[in-house]
C-alpha positions as CSV (number, residue, x, y, z in Angstrom):
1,X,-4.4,-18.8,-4.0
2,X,-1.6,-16.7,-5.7
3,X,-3.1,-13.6,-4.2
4,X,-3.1,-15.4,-0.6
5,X,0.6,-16.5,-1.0
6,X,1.9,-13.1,-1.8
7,X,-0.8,-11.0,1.0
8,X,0.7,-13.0,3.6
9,X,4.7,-13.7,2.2
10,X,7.0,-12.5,4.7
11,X,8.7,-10.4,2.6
12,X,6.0,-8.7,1.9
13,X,5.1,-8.1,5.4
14,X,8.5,-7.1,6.8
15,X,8.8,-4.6,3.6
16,X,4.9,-2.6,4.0
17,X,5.9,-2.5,7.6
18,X,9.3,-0.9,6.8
19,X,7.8,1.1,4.7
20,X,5.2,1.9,6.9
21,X,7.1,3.7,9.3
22,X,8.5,5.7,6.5
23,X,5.4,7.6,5.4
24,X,3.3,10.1,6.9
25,X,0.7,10.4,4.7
26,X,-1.6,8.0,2.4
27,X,-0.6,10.1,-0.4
28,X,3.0,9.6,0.0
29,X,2.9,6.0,0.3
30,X,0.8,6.0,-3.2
31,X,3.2,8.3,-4.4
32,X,6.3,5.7,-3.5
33,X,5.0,2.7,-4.6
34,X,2.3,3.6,-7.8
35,X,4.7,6.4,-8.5
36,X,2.0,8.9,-9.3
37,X,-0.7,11.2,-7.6
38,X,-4.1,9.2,-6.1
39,X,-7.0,10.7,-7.5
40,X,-9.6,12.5,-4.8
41,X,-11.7,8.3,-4.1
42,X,-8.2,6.8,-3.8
43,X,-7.3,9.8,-1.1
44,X,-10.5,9.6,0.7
45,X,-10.3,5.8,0.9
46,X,-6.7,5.2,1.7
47,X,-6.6,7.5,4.5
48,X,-9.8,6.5,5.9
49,X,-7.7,2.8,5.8
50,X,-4.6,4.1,7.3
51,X,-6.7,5.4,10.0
52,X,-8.3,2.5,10.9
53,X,-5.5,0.0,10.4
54,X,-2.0,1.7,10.3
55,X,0.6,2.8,7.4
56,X,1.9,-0.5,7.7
57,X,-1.4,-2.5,6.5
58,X,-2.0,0.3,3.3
59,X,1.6,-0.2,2.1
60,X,0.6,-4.1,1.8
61,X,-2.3,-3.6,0.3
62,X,-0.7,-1.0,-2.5
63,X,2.1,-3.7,-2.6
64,X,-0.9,-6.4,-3.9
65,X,-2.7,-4.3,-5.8
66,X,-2.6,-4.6,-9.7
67,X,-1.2,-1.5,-10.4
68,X,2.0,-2.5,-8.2
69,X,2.4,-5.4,-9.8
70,X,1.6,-4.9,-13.3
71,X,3.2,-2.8,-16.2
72,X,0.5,-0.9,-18.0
């Protein structure tokens, strides 16, 4: 339910779409908000998502994802 709350908070939205406009690649937006390099999977898949849905809907999934929201 937690997961839900945040995937569709509006913050969230306005933010990945914000930020979706800002990046031109996949790699870039990994870059911004994982703050490291994807690997060759996370390129292959993430730009095979952008494609299909837009900048806007990868930034909100990297903005949900566990490695976004927790501190190793």
């Amino acid at each position: 339910l937690q997961s839900l709350a945040l995937y569709n908070n509006r913050f969230v939205l306005h933010f990945s779409g914000e930020l979706g406009k800002q990046v031109e690649t996949p790699d870039e937006a990994v870059r911004r908000l994982w703050l490291r390099e994807p690997t060759a999977e996370e390129r292959t898949a993430f730009a095979a998502f952008a494609e299909k849905n837009g900048y806007a809907a990868l930034c909100r999934v990297l903005f949900n994802s566990n490695e976004f929201l927790f501190v190793n």
